[in-house]
Backbone atoms as SQL, in Angstrom:
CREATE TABLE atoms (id INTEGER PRIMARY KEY, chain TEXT, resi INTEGER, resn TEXT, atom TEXT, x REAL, y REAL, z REAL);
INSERT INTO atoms VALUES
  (1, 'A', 1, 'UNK', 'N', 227.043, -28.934, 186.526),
  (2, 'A', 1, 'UNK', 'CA', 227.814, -30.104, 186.132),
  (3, 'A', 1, 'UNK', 'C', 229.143, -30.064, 186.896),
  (4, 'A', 2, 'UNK', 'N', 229.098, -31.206, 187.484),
  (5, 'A', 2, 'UNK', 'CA', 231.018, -31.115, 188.409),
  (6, 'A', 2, 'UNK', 'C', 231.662, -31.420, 187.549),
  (7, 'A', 3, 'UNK', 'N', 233.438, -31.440, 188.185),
  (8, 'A', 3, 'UNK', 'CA', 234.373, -31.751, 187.043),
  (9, 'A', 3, 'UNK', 'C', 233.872, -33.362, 186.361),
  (10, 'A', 4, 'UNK', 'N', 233.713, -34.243, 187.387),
  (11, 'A', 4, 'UNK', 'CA', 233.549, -35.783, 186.808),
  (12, 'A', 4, 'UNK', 'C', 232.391, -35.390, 185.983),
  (13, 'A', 5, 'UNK', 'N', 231.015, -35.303, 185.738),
  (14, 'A', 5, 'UNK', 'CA', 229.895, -34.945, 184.473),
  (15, 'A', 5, 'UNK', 'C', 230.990, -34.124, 183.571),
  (16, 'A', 6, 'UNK', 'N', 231.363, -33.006, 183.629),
  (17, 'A', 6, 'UNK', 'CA', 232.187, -32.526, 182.592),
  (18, 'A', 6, 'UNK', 'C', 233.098, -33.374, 181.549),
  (19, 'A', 7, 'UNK', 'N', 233.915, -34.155, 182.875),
  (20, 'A', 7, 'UNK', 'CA', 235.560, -34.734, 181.853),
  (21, 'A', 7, 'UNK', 'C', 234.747, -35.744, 181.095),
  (22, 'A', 8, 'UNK', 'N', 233.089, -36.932, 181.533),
  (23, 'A', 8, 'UNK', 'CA', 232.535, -37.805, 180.770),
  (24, 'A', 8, 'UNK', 'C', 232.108, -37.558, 179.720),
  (25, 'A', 9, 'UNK', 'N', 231.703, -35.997, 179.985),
  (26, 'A', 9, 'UNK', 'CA', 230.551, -35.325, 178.712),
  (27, 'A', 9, 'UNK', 'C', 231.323, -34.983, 177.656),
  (28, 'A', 10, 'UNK', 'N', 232.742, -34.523, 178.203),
  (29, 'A', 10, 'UNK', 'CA', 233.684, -34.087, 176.996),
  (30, 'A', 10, 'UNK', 'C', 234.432, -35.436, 176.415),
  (31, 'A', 11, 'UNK', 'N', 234.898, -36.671, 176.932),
  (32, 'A', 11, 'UNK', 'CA', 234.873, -37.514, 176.696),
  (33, 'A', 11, 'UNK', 'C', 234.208, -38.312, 175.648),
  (34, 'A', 12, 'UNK', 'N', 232.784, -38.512, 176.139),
  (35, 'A', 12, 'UNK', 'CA', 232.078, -38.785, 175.300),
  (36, 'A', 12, 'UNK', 'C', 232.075, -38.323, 173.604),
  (37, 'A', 13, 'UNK', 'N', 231.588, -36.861, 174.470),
  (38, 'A', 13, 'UNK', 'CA', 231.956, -35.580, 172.600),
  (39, 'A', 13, 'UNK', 'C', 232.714, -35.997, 171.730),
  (40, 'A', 14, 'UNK', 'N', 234.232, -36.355, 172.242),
  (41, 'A', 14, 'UNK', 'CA', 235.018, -36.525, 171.345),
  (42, 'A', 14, 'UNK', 'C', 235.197, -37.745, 170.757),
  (43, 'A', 15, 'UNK', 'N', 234.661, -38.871, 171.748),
  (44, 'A', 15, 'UNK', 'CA', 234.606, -40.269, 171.105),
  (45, 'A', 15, 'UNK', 'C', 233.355, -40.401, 169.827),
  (46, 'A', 16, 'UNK', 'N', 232.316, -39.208, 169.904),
  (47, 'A', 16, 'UNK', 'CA', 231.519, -39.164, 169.204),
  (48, 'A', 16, 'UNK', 'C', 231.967, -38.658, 168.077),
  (49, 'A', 17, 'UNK', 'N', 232.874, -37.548, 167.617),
  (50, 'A', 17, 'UNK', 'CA', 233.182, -36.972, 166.787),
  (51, 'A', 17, 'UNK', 'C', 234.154, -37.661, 166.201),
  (52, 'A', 18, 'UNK', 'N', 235.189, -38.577, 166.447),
  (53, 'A', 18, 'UNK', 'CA', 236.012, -39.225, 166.360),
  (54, 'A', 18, 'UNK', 'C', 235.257, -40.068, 165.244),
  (55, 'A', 19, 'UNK', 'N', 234.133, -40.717, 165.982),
  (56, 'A', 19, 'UNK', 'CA', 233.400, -42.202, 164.935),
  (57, 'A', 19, 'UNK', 'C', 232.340, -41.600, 164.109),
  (58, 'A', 20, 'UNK', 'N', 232.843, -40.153, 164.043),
  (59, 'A', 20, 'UNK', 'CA', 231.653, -39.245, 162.779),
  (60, 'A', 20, 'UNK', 'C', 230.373, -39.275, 163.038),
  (61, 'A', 21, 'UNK', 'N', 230.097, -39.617, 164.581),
  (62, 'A', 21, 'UNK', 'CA', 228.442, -39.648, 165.239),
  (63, 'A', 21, 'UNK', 'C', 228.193, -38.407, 166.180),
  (64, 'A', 22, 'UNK', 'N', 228.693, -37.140, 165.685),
  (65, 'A', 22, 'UNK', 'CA', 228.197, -35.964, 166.295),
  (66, 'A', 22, 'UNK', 'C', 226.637, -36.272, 166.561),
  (67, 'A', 23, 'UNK', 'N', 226.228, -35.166, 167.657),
  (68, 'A', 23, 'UNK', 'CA', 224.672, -35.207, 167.835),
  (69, 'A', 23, 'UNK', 'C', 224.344, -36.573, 168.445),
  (70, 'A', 24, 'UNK', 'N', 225.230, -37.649, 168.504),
  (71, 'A', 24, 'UNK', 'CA', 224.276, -38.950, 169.092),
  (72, 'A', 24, 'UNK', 'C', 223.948, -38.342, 170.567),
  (73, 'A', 25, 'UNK', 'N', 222.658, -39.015, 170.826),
  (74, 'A', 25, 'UNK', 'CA', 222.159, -38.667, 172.581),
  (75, 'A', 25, 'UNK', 'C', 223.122, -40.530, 172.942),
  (76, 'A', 26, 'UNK', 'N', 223.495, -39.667, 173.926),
  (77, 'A', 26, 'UNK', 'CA', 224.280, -40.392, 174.724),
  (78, 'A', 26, 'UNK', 'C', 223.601, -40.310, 176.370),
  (79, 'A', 27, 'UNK', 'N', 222.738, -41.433, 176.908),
  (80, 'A', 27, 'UNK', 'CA', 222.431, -41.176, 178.530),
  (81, 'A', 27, 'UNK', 'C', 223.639, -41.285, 179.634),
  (82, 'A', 28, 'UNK', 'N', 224.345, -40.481, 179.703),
  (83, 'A', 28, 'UNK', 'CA', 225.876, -41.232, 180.160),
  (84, 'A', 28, 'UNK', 'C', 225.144, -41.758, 181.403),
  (85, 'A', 29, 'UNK', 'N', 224.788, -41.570, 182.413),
  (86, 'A', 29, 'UNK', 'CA', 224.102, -41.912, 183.561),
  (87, 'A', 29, 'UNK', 'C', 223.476, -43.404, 183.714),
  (88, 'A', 30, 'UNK', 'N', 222.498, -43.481, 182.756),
  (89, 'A', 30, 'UNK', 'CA', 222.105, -44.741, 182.384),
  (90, 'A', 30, 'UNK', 'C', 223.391, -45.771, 181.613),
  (91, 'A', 31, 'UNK', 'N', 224.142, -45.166, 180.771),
  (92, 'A', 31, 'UNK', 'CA', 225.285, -46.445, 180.342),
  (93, 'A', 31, 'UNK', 'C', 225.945, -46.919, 181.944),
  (94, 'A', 32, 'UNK', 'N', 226.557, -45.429, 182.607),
  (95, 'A', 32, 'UNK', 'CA', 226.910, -45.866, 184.016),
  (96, 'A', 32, 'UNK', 'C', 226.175, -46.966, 185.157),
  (97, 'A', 33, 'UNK', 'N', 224.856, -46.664, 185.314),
  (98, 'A', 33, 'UNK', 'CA', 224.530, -47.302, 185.720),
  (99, 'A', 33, 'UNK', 'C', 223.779, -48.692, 185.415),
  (100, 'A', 34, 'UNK', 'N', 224.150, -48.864, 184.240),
  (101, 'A', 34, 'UNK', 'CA', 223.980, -50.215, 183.312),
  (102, 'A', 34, 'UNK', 'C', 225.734, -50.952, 184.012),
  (103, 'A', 35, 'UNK', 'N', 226.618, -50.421, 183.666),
  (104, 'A', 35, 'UNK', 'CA', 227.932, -50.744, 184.078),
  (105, 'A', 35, 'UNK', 'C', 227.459, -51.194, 185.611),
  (106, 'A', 36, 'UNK', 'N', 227.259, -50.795, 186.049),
  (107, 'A', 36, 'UNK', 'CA', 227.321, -50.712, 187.765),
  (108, 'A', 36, 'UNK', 'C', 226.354, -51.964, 188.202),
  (109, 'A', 37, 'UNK', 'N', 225.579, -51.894, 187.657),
  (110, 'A', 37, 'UNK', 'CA', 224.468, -53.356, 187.744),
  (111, 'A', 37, 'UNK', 'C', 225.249, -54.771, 187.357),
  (112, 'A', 38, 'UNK', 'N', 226.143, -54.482, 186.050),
  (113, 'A', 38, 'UNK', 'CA', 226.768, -55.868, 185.429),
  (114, 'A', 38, 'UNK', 'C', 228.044, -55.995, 186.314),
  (115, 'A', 39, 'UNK', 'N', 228.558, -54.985, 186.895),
  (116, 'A', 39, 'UNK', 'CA', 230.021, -55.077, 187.705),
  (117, 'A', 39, 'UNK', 'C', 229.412, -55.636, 189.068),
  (118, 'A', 40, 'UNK', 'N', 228.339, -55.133, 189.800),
  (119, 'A', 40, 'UNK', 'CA', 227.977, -56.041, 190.993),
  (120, 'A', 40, 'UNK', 'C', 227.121, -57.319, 191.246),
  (121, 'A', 41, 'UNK', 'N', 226.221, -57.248, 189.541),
  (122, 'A', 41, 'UNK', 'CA', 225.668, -58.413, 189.848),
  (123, 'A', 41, 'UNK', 'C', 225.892, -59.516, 189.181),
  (124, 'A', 42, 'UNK', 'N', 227.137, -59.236, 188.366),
  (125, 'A', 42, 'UNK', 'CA', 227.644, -60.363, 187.991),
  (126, 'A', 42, 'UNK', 'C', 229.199, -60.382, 188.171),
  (127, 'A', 43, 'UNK', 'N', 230.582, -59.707, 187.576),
  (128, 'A', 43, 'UNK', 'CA', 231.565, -59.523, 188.272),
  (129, 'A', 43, 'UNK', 'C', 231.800, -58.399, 187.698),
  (130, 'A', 44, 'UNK', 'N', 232.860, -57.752, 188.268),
  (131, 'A', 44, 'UNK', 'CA', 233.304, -56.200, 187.629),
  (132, 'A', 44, 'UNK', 'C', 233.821, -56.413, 186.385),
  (133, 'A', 45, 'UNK', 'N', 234.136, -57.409, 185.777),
  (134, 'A', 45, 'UNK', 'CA', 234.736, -57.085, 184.442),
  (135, 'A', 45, 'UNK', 'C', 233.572, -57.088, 183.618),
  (136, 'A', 46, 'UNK', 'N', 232.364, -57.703, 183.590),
  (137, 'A', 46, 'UNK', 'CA', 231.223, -58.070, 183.127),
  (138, 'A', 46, 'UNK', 'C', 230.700, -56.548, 182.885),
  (139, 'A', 47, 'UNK', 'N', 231.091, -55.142, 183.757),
  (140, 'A', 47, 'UNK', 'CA', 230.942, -53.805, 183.432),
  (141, 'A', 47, 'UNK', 'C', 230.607, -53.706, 181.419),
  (142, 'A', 48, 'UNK', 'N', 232.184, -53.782, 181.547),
  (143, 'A', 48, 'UNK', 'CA', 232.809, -53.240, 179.859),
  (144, 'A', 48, 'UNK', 'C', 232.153, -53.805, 178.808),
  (145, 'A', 49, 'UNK', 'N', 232.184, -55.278, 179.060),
  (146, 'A', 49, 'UNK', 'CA', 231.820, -56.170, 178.677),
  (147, 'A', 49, 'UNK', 'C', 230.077, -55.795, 177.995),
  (148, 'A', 50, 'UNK', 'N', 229.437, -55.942, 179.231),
  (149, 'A', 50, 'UNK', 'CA', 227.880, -55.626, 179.215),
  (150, 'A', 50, 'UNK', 'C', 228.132, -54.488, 178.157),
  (151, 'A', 51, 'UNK', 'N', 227.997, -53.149, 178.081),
  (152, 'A', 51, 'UNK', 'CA', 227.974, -51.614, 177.890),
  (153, 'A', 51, 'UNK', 'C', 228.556, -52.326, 176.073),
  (154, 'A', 52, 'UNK', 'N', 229.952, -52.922, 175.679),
  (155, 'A', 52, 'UNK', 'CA', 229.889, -53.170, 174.867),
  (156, 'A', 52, 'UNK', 'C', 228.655, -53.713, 173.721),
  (157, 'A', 53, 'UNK', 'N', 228.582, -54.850, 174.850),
  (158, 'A', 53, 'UNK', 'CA', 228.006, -55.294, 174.224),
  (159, 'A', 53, 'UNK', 'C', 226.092, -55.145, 173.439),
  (160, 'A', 54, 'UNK', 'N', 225.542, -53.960, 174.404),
  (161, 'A', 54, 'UNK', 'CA', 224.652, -53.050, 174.234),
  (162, 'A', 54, 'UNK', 'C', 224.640, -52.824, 173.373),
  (163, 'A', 55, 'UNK', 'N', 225.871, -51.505, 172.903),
  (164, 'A', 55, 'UNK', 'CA', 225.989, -51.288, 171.797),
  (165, 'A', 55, 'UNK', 'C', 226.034, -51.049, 170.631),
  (166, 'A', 56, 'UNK', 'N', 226.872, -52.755, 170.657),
  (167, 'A', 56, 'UNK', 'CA', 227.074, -53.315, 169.704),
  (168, 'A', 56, 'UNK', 'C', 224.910, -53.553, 169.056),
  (169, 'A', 57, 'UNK', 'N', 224.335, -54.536, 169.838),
  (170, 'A', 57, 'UNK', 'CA', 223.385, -54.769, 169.741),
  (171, 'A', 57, 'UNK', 'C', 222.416, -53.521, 169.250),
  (172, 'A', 58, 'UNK', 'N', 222.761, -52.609, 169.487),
  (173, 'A', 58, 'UNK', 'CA', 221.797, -51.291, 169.056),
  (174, 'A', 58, 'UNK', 'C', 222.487, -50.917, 167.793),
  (175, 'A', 59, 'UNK', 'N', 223.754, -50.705, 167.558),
  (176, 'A', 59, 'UNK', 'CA', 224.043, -50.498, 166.201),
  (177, 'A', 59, 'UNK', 'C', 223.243, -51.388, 165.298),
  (178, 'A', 60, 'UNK', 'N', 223.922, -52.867, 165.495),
  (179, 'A', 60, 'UNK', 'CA', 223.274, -53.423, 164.111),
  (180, 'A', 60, 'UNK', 'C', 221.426, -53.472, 164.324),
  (181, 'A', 61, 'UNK', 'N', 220.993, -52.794, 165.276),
  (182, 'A', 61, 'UNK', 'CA', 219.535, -52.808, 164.927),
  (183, 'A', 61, 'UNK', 'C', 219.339, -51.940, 164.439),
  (184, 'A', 62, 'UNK', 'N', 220.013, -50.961, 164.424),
  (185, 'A', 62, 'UNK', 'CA', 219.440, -49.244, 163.757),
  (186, 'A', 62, 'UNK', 'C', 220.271, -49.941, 162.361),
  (187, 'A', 63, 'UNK', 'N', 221.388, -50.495, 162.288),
  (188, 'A', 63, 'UNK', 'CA', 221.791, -50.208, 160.955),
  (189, 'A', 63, 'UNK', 'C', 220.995, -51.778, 160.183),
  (190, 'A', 64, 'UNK', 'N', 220.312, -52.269, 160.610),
  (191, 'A', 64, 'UNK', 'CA', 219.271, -53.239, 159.700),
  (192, 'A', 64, 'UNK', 'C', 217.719, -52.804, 159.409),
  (193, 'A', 65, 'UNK', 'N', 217.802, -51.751, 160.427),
  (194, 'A', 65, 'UNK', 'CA', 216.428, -51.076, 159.879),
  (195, 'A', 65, 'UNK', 'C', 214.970, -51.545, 160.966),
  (196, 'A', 66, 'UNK', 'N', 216.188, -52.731, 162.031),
  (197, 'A', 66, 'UNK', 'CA', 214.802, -52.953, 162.600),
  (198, 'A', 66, 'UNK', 'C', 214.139, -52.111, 163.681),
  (199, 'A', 67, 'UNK', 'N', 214.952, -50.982, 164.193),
  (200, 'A', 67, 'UNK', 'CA', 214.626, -50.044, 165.074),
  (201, 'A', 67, 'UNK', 'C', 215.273, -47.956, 165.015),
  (202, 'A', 68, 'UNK', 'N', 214.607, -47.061, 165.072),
  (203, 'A', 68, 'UNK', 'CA', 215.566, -46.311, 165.646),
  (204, 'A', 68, 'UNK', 'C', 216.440, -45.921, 166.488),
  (205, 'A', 69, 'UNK', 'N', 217.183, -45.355, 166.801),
  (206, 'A', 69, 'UNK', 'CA', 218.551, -45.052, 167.431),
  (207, 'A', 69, 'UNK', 'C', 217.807, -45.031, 168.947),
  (208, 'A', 70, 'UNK', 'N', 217.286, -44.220, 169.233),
  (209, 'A', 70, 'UNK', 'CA', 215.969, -44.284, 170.889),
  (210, 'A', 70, 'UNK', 'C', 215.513, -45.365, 171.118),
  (211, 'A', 71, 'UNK', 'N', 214.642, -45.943, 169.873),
  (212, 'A', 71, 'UNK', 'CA', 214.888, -47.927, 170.590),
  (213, 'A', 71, 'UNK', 'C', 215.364, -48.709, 170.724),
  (214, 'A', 72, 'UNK', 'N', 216.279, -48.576, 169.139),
  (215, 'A', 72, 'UNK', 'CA', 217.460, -49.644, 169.823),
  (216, 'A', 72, 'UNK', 'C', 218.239, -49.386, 170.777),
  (217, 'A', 73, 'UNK', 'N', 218.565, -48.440, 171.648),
  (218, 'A', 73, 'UNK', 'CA', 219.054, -48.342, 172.535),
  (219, 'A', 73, 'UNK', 'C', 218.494, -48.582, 173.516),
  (220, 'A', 74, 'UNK', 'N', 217.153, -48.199, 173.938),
  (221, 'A', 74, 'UNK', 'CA', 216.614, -48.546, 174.705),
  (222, 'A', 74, 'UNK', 'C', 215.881, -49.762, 175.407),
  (223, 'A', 75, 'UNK', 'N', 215.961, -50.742, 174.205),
  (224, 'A', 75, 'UNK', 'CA', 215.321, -52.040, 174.111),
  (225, 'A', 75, 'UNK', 'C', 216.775, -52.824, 174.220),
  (226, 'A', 76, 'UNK', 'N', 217.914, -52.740, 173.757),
  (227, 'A', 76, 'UNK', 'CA', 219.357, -53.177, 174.051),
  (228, 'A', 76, 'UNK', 'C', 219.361, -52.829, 175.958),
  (229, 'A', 77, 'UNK', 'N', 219.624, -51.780, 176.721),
  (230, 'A', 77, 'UNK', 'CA', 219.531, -51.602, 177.536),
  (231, 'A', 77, 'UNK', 'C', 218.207, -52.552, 178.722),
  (232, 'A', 78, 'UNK', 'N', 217.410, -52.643, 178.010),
  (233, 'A', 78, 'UNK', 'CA', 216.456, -53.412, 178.724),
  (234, 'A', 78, 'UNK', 'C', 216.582, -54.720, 178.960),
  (235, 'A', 79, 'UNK', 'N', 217.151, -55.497, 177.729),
  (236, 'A', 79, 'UNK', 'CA', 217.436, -56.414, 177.979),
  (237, 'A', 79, 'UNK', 'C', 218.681, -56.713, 179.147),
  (238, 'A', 80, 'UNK', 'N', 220.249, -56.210, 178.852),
  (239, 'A', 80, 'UNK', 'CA', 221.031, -56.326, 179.696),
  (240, 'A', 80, 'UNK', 'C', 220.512, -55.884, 181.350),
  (241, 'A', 81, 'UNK', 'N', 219.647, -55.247, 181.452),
  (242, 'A', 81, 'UNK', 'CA', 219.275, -54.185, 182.373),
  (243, 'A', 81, 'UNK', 'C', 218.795, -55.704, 183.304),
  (244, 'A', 82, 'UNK', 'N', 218.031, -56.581, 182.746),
  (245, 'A', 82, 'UNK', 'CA', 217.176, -57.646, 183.629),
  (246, 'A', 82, 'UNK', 'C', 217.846, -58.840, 183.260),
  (247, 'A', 83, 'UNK', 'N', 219.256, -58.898, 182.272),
  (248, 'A', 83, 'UNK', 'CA', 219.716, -59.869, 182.757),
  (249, 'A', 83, 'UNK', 'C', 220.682, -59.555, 184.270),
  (250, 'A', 84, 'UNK', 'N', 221.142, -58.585, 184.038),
  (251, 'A', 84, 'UNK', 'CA', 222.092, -58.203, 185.053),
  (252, 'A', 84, 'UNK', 'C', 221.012, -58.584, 186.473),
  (253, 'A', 85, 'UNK', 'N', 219.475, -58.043, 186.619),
  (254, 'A', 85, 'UNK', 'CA', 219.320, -58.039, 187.829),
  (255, 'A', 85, 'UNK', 'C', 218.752, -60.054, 188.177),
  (256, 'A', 86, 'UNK', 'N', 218.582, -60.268, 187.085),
  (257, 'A', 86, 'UNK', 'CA', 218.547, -61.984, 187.362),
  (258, 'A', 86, 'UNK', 'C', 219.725, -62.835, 187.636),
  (259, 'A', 87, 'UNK', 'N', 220.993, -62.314, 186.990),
  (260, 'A', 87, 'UNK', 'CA', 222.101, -62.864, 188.082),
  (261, 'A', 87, 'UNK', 'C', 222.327, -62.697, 189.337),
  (262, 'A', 88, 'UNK', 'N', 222.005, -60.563, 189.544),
  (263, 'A', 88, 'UNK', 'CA', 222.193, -60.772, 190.622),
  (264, 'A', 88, 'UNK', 'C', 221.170, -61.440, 191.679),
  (265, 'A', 89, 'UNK', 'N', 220.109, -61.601, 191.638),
  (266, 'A', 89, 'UNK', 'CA', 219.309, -62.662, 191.989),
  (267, 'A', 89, 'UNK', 'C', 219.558, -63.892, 192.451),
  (268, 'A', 90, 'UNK', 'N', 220.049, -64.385, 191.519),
  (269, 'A', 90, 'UNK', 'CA', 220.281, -65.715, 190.998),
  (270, 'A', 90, 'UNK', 'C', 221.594, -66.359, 191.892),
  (271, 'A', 91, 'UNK', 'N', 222.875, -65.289, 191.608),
  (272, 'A', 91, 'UNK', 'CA', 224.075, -65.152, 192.409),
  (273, 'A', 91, 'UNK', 'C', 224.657, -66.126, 191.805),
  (274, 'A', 92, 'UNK', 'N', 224.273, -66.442, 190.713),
  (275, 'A', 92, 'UNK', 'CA', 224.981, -66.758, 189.958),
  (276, 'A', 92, 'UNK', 'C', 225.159, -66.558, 188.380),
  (277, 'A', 93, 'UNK', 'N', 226.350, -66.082, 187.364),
  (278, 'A', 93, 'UNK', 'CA', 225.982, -64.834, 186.608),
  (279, 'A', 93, 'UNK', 'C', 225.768, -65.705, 185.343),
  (280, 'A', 94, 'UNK', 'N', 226.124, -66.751, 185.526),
  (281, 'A', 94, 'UNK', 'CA', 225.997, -67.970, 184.304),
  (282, 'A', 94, 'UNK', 'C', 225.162, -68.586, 184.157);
C-alpha cells in the first residue's frame, strides 16, 4: 500500500468510526473510479455529487429493507456507473 492507499484507507477508517459504521467494506477504488467517470463524463463537480449521491441511494435501501449493504451498493453503483458512461456518450450530461 503507498502513502496515497494508506492516507484514503485511514481516512476512510475514521470517517467510518466517526458515523458508528466500523467494519463497513468500503471499495475505495471503485468509489474513485465511480468519481472519475462522473468528473469526465459529465463535469468535475458532478464527481462529489455522483459518489454522494450513491450513497445516499444505498443507505435508504439497506435501511428500508429492500436490499443488503453488498447490493445496495452495488446496484446504486451500477446505476450511476451507466449513467455516467451515457453522458459521456451522449456529450451531453443532461
Amino acid at each position: 500500500m503507498d502513502d496515497r492507499q494508506k492516507l484514503l484507507h485511514d481516512w476512510t477508517e475514521k470517517l467510518l468510526a466517526a458515523y458508528e459504521i466500523d467494519g463497513t467494506r468500503v471499495d475505495i477504488d471503485a468509489v474513485l473510479g465511480l468519481a472519475g467517470k462522473a468528473a469526465h463524463g459529465v463535469v468535475r463537480p458532478a464527481a462529489p455529487l455522483t459518489t454522494f449521491v450513491v450513497g445516499y441511494a444505498a443507505g435508504l435501501a439497506v435501511g428500508s429493507g429492500q436490499a443488503d449493504e453488498a447490493l445496495a451498493m452495488s446496484s446504486a453503483m451500477a446505476v450511476a456507473d451507466a449513467l455516467c458512461a451515457e453522458a459521456a456518450a451522449d456529450g451531453d450530461p443532461a
